[in-house]
C-alpha positions in Angstrom: 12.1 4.1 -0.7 14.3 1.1 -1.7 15.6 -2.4 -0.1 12.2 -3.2 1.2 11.7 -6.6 3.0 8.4 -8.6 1.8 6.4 -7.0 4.6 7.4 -3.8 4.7 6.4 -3.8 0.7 2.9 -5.0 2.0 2.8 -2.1 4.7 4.0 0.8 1.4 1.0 -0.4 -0.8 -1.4 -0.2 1.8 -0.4 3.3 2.6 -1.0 3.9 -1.4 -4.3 2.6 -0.3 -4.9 4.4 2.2 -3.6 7.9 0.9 -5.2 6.8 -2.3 -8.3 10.1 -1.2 -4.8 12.4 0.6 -6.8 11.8 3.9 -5.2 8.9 5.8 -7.9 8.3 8.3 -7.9 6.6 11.6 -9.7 3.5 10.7 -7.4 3.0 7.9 -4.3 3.4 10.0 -5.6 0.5 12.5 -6.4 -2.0 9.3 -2.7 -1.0 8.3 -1.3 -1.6 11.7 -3.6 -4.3 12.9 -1.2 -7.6 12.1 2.1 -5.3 12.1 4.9 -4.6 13.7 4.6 -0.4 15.0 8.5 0.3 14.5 8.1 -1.3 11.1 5.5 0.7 10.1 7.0 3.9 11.3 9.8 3.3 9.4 7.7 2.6 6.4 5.1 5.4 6.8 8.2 8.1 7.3 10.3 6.6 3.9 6.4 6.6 2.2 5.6 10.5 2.9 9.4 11.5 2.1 8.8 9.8 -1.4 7.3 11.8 -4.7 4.1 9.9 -6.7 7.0 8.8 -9.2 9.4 7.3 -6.4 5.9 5.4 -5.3 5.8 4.0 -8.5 9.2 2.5 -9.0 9.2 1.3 -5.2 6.3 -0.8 -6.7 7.9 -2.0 -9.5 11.0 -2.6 -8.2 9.6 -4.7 -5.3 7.0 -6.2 -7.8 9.9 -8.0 -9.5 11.0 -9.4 -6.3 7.8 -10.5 -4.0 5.0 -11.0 -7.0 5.7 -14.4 -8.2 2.3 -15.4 -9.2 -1.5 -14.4 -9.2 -2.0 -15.7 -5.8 0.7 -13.3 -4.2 -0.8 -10.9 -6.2 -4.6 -11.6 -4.9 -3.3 -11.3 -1.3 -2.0 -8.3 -1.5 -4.9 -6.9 -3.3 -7.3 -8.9 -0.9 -5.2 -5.9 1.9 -5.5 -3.4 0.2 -9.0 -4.0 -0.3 -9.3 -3.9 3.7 -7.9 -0.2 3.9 -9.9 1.2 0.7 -13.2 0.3 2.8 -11.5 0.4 6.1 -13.3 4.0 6.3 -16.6 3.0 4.7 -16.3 5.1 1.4 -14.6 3.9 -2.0 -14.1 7.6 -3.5 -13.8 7.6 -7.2 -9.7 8.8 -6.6 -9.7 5.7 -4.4 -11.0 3.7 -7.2 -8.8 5.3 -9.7 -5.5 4.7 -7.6 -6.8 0.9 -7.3 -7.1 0.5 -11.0 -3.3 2.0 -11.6 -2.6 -0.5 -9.0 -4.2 -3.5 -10.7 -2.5 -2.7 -13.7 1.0 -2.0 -12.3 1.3 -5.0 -10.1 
């Protein structure tokens, strides 16, 4: 997915999160969609599923580059995506493996 806005980067990284286990569950979609706009986060959720693992990857980097400007922006994101890993009450070990490729890739 390119040309993401600030938030709608927020929203594709917590959808990593969330599909970190391939099961996007319910509670995890209402800590996605909690503080967000619902056409937004259509948009963002059908450009996310269309996308490969790889496209994932360089939507993160690409967007890295343009909204990660220091370790705060960097905590809050994580502090999010934190939100959604637990938002189901389980940290599976794929969960914690997709968090640790995101730690090192953003």
């Amino acid at each position: 997915m390119k040309n993401l806005t600030k938030e709608e980067f927020e929203i594709y990284c917590l959808l990593i999160a969330a599909d970190a286990d391939f099961d996007i569950t319910k509670q995890e979609l209402i800590a996605m969609g909690a503080h967000t706009d619902p056409v937004m986060f259509v948009k963002v959720y059908n450009g996310f599923e269309a996308d490969n693992d790889m496209e994932r990857i360089e939507t993160i980097r690409e967007c890295k580059a343009l909204y990660i400007k220091d370790e705060l922006d960097r905590q809050n994101l994580f502090d999010k995506m934190k939100k959604v890993f637990f938002a189901d009450g389980r940290f599976q070990a794929a969960e914690q493996s997709i968090f640790t490729m995101l730690r090192k890739l953003i």
